[in-house]
PyMOL Python script that loads the backbone (N, CA, C, O; Angstrom):
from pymol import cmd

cmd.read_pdbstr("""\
ATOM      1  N   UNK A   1      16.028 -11.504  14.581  1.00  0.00           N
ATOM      2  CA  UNK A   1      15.297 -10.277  14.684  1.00  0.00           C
ATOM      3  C   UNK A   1      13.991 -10.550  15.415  1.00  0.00           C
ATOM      4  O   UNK A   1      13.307 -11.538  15.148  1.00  0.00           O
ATOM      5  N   UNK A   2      13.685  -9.731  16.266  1.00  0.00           N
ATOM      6  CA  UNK A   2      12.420 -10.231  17.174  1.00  0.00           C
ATOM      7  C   UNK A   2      11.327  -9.444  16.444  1.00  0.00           C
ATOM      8  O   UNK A   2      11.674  -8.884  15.404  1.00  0.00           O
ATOM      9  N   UNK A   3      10.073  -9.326  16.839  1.00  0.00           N
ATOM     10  CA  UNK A   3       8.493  -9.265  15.942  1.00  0.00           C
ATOM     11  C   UNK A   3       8.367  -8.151  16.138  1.00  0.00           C
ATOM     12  O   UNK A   3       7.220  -7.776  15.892  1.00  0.00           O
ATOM     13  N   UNK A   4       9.517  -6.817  16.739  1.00  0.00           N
ATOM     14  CA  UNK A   4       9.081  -5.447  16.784  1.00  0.00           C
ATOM     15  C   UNK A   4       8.161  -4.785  17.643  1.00  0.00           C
ATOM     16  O   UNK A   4       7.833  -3.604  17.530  1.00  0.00           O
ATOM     17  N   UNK A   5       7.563  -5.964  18.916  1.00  0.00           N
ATOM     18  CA  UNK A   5       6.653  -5.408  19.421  1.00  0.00           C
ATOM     19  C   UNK A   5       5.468  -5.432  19.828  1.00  0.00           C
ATOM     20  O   UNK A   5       5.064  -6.042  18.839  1.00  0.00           O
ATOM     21  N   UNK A   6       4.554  -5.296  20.433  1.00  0.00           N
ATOM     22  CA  UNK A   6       2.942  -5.014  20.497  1.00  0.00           C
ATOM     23  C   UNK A   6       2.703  -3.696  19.706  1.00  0.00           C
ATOM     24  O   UNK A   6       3.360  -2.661  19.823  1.00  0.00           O
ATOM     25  N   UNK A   7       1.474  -3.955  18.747  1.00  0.00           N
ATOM     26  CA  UNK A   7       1.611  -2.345  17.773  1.00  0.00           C
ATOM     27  C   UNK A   7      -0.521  -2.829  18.394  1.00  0.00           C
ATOM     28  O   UNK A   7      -1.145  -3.878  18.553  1.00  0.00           O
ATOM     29  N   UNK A   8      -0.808  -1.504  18.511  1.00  0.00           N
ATOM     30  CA  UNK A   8      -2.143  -1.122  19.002  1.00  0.00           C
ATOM     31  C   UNK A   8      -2.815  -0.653  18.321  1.00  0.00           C
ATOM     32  O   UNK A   8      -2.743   0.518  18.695  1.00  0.00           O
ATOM     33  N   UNK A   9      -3.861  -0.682  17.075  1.00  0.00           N
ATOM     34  CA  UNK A   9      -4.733   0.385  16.806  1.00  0.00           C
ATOM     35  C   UNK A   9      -5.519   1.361  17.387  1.00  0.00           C
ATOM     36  O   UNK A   9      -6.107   1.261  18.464  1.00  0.00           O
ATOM     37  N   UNK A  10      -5.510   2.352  16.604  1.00  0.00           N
ATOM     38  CA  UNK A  10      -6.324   3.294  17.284  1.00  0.00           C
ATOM     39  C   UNK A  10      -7.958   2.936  16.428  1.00  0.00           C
ATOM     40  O   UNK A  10      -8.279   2.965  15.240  1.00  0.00           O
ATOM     41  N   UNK A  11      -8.645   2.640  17.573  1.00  0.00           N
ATOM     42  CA  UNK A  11     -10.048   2.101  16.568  1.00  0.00           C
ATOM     43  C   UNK A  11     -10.930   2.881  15.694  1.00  0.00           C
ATOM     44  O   UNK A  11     -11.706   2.475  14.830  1.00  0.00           O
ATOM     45  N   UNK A  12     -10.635   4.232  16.127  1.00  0.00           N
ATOM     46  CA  UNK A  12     -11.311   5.241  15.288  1.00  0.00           C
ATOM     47  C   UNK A  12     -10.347   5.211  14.063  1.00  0.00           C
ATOM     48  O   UNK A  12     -10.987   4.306  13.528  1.00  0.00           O
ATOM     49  N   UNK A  13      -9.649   5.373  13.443  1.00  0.00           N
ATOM     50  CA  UNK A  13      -8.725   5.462  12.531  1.00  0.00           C
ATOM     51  C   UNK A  13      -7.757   4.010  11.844  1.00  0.00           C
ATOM     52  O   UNK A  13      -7.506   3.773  10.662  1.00  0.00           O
ATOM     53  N   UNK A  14      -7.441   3.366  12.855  1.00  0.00           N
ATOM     54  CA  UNK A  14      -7.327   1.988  12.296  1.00  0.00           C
ATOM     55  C   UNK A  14      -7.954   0.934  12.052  1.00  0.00           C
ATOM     56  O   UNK A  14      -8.589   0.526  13.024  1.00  0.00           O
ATOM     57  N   UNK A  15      -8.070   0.029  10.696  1.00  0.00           N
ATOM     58  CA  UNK A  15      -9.078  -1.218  11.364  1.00  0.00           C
ATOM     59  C   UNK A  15      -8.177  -2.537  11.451  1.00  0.00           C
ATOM     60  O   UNK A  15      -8.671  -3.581  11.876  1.00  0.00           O
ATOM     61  N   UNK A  16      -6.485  -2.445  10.927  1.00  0.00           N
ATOM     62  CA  UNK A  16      -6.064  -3.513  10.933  1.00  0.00           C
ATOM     63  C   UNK A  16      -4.575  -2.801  10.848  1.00  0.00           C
ATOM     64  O   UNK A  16      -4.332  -1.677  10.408  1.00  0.00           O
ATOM     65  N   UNK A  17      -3.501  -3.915  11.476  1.00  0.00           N
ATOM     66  CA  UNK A  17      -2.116  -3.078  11.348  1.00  0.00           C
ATOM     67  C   UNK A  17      -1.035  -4.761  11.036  1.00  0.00           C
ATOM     68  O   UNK A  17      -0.828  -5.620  11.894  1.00  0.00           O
ATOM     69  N   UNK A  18      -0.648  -4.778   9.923  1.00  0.00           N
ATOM     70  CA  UNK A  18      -0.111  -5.387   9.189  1.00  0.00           C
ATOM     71  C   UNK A  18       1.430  -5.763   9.613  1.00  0.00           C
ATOM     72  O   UNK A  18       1.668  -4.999  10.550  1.00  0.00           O
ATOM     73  N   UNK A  19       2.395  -6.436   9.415  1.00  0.00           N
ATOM     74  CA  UNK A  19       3.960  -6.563   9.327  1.00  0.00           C
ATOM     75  C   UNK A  19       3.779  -7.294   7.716  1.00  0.00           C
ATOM     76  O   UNK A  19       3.145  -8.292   7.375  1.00  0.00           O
ATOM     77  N   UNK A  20       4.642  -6.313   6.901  1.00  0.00           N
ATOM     78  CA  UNK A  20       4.926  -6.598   5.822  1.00  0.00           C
ATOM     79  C   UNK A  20       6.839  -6.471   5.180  1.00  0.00           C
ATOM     80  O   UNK A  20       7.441  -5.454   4.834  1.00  0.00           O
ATOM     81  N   UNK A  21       7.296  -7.792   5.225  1.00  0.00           N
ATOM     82  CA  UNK A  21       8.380  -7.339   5.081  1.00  0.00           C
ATOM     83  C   UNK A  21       8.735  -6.689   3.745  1.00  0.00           C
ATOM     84  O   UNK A  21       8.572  -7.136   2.609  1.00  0.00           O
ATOM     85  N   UNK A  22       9.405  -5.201   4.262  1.00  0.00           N
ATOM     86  CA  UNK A  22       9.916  -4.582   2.937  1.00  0.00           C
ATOM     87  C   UNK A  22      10.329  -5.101   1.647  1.00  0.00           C
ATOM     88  O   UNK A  22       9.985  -4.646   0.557  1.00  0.00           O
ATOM     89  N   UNK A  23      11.008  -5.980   1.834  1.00  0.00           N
ATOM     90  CA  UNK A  23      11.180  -6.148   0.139  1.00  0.00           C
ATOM     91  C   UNK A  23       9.984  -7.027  -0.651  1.00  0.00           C
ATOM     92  O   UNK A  23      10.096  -7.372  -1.827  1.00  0.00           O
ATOM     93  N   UNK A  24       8.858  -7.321   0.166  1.00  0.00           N
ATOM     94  CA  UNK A  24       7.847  -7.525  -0.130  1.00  0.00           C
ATOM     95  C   UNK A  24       6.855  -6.635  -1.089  1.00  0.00           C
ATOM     96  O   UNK A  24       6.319  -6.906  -2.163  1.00  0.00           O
ATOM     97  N   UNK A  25       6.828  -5.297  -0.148  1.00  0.00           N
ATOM     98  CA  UNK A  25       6.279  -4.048  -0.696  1.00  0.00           C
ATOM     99  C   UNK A  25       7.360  -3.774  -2.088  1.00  0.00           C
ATOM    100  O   UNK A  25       6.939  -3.080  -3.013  1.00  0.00           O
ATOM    101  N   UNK A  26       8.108  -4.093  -2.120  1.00  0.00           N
ATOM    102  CA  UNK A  26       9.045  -3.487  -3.316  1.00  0.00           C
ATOM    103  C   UNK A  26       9.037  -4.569  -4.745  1.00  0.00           C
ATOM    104  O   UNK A  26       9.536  -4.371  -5.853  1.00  0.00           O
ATOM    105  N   UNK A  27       8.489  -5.417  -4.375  1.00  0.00           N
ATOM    106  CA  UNK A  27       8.346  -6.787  -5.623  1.00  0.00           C
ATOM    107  C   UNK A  27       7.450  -5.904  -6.765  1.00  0.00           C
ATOM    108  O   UNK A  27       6.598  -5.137  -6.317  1.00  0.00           O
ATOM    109  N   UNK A  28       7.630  -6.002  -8.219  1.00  0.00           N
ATOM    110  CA  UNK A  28       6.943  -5.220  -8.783  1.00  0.00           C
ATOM    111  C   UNK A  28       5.766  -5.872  -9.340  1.00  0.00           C
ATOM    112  O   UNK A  28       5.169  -5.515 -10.356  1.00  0.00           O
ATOM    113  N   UNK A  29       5.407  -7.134  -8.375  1.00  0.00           N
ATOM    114  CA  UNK A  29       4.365  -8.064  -8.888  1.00  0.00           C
ATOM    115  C   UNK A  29       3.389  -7.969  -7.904  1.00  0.00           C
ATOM    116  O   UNK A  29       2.466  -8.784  -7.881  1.00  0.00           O
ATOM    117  N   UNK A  30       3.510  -6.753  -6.794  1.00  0.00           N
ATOM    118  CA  UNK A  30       3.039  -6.669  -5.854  1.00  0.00           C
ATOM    119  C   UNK A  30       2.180  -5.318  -5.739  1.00  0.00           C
ATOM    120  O   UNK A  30       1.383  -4.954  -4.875  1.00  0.00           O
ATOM    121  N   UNK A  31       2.751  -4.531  -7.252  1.00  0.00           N
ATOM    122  CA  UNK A  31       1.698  -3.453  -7.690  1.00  0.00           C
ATOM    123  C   UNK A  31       0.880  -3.698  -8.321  1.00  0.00           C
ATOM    124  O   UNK A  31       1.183  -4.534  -9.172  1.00  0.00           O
ATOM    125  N   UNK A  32      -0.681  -3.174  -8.367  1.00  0.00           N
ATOM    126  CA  UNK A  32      -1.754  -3.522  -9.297  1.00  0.00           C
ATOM    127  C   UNK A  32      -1.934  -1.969  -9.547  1.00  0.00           C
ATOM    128  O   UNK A  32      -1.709  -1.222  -8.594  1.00  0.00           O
ATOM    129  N   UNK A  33      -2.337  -1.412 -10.801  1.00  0.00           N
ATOM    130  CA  UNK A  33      -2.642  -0.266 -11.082  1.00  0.00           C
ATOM    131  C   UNK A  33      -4.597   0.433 -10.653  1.00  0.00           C
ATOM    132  O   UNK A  33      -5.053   1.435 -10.102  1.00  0.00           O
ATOM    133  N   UNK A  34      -5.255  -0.982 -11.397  1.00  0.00           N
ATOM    134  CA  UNK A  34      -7.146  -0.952 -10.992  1.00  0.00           C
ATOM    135  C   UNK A  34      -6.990  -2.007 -10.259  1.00  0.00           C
ATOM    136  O   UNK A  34      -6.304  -3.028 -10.313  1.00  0.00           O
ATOM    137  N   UNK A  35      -8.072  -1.382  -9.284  1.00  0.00           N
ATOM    138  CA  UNK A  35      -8.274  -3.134  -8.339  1.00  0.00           C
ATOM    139  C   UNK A  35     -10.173  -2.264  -8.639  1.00  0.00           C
ATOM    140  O   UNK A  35     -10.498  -1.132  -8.995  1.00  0.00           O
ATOM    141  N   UNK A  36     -10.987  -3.513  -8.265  1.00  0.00           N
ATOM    142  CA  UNK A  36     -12.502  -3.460  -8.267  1.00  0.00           C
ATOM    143  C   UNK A  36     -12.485  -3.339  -6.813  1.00  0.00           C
ATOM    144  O   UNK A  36     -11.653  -4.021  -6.215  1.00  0.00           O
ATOM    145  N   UNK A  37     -13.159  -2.688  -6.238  1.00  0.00           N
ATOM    146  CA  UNK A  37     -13.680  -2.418  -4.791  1.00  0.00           C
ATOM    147  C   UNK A  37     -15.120  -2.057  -4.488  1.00  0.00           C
ATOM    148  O   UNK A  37     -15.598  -0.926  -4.571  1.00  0.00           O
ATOM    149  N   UNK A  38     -15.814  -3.276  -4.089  1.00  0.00           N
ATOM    150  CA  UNK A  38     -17.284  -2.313  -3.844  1.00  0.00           C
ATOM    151  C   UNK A  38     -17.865  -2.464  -4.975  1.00  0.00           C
ATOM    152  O   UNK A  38     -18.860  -1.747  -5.086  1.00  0.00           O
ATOM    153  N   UNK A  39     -17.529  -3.428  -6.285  1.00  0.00           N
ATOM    154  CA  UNK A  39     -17.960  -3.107  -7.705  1.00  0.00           C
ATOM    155  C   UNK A  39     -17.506  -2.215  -8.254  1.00  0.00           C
ATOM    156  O   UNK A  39     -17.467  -2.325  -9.479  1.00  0.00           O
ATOM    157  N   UNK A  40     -17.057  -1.167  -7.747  1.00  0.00           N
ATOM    158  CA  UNK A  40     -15.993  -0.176  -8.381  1.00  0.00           C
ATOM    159  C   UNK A  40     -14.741  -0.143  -8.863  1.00  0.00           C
ATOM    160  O   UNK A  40     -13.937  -0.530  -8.015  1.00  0.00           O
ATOM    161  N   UNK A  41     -14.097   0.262 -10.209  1.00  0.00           N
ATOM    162  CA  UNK A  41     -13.006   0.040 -10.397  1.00  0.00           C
ATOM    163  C   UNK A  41     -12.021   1.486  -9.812  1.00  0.00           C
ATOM    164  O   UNK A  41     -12.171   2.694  -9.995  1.00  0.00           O
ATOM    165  N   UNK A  42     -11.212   0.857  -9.214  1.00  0.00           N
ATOM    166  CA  UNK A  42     -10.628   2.502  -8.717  1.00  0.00           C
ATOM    167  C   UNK A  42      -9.191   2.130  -9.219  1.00  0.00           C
ATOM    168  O   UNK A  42      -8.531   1.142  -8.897  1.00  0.00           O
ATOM    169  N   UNK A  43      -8.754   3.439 -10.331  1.00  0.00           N
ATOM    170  CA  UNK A  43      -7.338   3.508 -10.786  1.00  0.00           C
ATOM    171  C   UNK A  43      -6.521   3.908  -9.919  1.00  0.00           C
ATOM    172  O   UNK A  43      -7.074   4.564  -9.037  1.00  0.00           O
ATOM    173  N   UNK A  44      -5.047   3.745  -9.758  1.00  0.00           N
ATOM    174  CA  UNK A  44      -4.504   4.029  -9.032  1.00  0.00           C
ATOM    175  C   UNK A  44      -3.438   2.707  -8.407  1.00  0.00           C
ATOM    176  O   UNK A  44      -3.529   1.538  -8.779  1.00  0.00           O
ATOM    177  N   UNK A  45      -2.678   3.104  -7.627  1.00  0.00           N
ATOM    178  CA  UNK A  45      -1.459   2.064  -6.916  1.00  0.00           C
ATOM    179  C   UNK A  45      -2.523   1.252  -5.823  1.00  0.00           C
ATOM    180  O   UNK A  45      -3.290   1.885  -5.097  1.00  0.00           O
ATOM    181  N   UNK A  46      -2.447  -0.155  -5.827  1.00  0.00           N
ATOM    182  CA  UNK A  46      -2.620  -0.917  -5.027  1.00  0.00           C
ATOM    183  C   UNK A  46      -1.787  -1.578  -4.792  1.00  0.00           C
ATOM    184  O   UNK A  46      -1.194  -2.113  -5.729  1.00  0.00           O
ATOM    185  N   UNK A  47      -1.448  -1.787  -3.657  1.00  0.00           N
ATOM    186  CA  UNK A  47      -0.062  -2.872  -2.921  1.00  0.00           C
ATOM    187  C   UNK A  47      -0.518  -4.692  -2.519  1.00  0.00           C
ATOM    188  O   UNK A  47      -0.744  -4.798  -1.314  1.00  0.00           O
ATOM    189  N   UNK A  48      -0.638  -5.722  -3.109  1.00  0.00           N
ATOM    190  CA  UNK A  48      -1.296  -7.047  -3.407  1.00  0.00           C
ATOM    191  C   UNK A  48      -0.174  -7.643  -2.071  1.00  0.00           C
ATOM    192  O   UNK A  48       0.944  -8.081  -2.340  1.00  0.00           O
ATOM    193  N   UNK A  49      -0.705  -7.559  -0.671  1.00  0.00           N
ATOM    194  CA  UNK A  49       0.473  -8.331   0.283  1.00  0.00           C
ATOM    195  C   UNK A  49       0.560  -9.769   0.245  1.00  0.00           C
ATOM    196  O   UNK A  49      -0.263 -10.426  -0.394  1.00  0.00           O
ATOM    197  N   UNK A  50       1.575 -10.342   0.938  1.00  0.00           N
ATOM    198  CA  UNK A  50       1.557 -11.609   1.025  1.00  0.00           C
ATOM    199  C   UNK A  50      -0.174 -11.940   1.882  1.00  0.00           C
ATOM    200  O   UNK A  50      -1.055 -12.736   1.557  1.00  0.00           O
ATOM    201  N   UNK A  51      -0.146 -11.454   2.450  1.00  0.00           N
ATOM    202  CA  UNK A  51      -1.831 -12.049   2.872  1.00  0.00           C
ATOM    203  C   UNK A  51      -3.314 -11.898   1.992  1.00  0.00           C
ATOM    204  O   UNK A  51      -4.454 -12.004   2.445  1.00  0.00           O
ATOM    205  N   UNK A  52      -2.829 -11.574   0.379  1.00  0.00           N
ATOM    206  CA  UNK A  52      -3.949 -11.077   0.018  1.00  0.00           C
ATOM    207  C   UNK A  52      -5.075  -9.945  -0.095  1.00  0.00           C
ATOM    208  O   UNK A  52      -6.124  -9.844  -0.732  1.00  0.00           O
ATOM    209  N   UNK A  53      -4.233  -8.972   1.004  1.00  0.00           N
ATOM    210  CA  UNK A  53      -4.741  -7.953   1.317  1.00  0.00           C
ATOM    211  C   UNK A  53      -4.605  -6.769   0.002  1.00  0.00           C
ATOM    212  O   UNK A  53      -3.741  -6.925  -0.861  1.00  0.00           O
ATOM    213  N   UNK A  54      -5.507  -5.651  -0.028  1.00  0.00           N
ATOM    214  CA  UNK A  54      -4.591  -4.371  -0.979  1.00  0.00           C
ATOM    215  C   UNK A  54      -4.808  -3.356   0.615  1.00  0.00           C
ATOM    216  O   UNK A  54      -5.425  -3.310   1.679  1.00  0.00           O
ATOM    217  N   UNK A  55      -3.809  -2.688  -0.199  1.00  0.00           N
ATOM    218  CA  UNK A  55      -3.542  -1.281   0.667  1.00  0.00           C
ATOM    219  C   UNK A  55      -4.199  -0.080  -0.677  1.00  0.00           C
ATOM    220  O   UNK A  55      -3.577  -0.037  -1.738  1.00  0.00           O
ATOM    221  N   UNK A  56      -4.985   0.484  -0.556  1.00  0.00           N
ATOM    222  CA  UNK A  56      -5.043   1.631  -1.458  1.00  0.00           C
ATOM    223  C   UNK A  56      -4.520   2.275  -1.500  1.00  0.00           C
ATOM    224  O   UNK A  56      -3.630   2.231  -0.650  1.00  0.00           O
ATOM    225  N   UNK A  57      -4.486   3.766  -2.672  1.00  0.00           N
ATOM    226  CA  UNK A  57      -3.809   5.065  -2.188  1.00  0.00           C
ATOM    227  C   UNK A  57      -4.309   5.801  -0.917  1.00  0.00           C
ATOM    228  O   UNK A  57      -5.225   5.365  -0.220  1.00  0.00           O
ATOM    229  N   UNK A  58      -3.770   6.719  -0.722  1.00  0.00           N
ATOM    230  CA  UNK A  58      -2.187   7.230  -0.484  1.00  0.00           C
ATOM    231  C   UNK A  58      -1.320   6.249   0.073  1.00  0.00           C
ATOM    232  O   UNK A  58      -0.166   6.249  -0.356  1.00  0.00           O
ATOM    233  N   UNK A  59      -1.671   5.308   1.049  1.00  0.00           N
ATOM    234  CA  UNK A  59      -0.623   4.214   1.485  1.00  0.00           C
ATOM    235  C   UNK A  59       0.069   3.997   1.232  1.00  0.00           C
ATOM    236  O   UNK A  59       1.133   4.131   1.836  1.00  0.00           O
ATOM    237  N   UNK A  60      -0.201   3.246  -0.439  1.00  0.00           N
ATOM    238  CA  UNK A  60      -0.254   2.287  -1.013  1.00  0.00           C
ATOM    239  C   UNK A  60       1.372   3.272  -1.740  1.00  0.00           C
ATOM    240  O   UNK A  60       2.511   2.837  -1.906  1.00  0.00           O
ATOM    241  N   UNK A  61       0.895   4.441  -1.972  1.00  0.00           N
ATOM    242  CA  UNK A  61       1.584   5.307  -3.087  1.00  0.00           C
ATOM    243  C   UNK A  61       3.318   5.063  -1.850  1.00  0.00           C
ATOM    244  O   UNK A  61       4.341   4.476  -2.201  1.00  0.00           O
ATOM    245  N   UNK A  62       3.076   5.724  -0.498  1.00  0.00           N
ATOM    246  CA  UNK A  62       3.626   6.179   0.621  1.00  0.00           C
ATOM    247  C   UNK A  62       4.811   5.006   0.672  1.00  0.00           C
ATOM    248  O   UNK A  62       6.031   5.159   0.736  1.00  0.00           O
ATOM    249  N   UNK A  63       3.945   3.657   0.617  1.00  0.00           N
ATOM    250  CA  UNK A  63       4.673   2.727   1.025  1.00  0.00           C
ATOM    251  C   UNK A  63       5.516   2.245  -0.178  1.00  0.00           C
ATOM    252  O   UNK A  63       6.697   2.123   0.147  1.00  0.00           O
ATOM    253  N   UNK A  64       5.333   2.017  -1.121  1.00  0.00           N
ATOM    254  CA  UNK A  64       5.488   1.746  -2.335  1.00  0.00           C
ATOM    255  C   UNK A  64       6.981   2.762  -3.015  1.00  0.00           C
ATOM    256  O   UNK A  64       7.873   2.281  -3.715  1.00  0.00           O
ATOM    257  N   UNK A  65       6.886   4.233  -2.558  1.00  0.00           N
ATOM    258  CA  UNK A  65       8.060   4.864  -2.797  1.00  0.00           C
ATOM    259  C   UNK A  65       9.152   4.661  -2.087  1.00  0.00           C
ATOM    260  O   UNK A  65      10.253   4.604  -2.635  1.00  0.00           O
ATOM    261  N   UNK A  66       8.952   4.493  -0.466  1.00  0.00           N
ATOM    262  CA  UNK A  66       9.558   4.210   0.521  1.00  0.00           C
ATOM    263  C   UNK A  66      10.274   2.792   0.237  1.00  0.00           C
ATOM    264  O   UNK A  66      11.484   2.632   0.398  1.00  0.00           O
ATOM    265  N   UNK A  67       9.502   1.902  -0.150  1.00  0.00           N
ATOM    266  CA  UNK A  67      10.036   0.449  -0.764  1.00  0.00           C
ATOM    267  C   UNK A  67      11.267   0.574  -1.950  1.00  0.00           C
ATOM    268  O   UNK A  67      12.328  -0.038  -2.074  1.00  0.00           O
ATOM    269  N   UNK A  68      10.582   1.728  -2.818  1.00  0.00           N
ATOM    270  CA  UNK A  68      11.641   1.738  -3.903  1.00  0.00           C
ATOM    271  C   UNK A  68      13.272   2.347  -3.694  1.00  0.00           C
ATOM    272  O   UNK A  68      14.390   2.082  -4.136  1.00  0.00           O
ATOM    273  N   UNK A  69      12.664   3.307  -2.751  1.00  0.00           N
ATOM    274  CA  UNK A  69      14.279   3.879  -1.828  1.00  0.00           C
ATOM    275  C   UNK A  69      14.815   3.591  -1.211  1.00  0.00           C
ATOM    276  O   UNK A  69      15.934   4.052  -0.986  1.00  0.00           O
ATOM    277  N   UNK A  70      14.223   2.584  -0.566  1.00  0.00           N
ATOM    278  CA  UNK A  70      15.292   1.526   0.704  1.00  0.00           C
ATOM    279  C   UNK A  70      15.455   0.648  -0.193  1.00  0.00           C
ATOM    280  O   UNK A  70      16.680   0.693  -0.309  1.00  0.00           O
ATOM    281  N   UNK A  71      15.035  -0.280  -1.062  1.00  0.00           N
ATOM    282  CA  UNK A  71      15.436  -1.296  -1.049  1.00  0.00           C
ATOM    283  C   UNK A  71      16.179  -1.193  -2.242  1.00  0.00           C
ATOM    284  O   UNK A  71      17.317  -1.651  -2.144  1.00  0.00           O
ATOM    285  N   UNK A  72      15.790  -0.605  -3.626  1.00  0.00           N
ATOM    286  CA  UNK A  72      16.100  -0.389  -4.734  1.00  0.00           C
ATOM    287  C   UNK A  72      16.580   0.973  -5.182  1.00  0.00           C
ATOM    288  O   UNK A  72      16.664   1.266  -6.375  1.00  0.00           O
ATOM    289  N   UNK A  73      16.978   2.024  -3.926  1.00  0.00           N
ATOM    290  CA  UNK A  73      17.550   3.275  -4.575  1.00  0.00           C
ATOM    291  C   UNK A  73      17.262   3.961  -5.405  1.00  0.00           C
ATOM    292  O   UNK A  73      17.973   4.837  -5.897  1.00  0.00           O
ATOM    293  N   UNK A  74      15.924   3.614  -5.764  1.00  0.00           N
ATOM    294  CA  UNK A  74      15.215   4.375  -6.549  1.00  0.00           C
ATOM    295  C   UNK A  74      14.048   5.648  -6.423  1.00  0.00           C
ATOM    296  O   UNK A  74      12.901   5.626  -5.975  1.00  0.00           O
ATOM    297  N   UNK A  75      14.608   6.412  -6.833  1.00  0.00           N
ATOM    298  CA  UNK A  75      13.392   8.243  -6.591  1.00  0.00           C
ATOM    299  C   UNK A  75      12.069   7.561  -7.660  1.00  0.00           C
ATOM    300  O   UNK A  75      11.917   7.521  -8.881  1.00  0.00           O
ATOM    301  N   UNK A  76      11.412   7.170  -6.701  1.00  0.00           N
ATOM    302  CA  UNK A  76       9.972   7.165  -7.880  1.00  0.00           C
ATOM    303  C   UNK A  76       8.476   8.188  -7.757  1.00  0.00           C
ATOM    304  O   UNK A  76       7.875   8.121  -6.685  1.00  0.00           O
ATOM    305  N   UNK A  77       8.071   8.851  -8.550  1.00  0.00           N
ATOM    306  CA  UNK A  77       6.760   9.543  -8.153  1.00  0.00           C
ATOM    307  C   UNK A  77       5.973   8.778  -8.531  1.00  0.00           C
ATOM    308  O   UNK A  77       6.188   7.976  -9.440  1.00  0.00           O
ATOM    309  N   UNK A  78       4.744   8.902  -7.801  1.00  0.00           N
ATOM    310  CA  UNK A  78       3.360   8.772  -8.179  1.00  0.00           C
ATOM    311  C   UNK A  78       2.150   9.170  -8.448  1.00  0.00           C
ATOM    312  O   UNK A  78       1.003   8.733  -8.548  1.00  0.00           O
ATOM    313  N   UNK A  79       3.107  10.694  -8.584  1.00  0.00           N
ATOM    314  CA  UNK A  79       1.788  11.739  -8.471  1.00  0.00           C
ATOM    315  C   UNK A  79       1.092  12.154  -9.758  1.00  0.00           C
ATOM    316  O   UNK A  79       0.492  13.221  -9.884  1.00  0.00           O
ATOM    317  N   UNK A  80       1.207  11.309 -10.620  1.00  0.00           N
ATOM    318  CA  UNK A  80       0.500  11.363 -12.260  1.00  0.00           C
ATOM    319  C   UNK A  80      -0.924  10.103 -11.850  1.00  0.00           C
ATOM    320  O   UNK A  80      -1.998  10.172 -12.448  1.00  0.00           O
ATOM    321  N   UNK A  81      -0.611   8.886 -10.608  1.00  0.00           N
ATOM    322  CA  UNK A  81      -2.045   8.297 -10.380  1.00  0.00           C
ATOM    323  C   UNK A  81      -2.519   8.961  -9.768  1.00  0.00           C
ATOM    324  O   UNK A  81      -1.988   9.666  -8.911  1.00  0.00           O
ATOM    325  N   UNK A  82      -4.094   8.881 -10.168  1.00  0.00           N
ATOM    326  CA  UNK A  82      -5.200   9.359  -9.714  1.00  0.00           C
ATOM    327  C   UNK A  82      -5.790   9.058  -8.255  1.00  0.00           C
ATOM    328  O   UNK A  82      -5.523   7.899  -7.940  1.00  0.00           O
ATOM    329  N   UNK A  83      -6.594   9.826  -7.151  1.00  0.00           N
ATOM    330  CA  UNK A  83      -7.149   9.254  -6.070  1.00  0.00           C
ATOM    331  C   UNK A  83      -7.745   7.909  -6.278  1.00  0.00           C
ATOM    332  O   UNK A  83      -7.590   7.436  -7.404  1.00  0.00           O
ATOM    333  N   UNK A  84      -8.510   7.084  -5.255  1.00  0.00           N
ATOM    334  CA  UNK A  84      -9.299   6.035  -5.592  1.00  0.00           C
ATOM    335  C   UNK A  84     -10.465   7.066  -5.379  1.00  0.00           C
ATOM    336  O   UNK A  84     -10.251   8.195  -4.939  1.00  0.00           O
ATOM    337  N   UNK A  85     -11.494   6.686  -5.661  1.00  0.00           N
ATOM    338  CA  UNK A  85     -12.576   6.730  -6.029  1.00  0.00           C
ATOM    339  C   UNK A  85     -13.164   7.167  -4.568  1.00  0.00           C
ATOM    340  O   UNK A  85     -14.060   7.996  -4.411  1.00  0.00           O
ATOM    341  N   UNK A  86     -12.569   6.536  -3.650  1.00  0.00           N
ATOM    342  CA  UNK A  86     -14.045   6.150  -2.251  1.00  0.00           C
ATOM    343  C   UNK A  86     -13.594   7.940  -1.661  1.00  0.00           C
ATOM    344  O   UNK A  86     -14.280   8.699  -0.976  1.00  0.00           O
ATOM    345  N   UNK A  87     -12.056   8.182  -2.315  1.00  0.00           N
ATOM    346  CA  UNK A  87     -11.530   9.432  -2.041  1.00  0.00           C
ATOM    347  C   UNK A  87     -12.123  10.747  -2.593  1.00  0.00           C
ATOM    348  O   UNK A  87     -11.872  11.858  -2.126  1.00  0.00           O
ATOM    349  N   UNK A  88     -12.975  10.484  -3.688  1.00  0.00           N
ATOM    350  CA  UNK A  88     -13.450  11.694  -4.196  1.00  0.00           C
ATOM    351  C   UNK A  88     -15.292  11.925  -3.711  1.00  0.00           C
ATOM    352  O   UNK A  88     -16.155  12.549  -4.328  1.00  0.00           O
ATOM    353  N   UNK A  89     -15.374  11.391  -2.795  1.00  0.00           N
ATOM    354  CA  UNK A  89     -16.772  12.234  -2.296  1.00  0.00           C
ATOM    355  C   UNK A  89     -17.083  12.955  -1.159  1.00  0.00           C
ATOM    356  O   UNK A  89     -18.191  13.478  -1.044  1.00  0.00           O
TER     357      UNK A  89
END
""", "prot")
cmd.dss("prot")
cmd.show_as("cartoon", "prot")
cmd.util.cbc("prot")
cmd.orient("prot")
């Protein structure tokens, strides 16, 4: 399988663009519910990648369902977690 490509950010809107293989996103050791950000604790889906990175919500939620339906056939919601935090001002 070849690397999919040159992928470009758009700099106003992107600051980084990832390859994460799917069944990566779908490991359930790869969800964190609070992550601290900023000193802040923000509830909600965080995605823990192989690089250490989090993805917050909505992404996090986006990618995370998408993971559960391709890989595991599973209908999951997430719409009982809350925004993060940096989302409500």
């Amino acid at each position: 399988m070849g690397d999919g490509g040159e992928l470009t950010p758009e700099p106003g809107e992107v600051a980084a663009i990832y390859r994460v293989p799917l069944a990566d996103l779908a490991r359930l050791d790869a969800l964190v519910e609070t992550r601290v950000f900023a000193g802040e604790a923000m509830p909600g889906l965080s995605l823990e990648t192989i690089r250490s990175t989090y993805i917050f919500p909505p992404t996090a939620a986006i990618l995370h369902q998408f993971a559960e339906l391709a890989v595991h056939g599973r209908r999951t919601a997430v719409d009982h977690l809350p925004p993060p935090a940096f989302a409500w001002k």
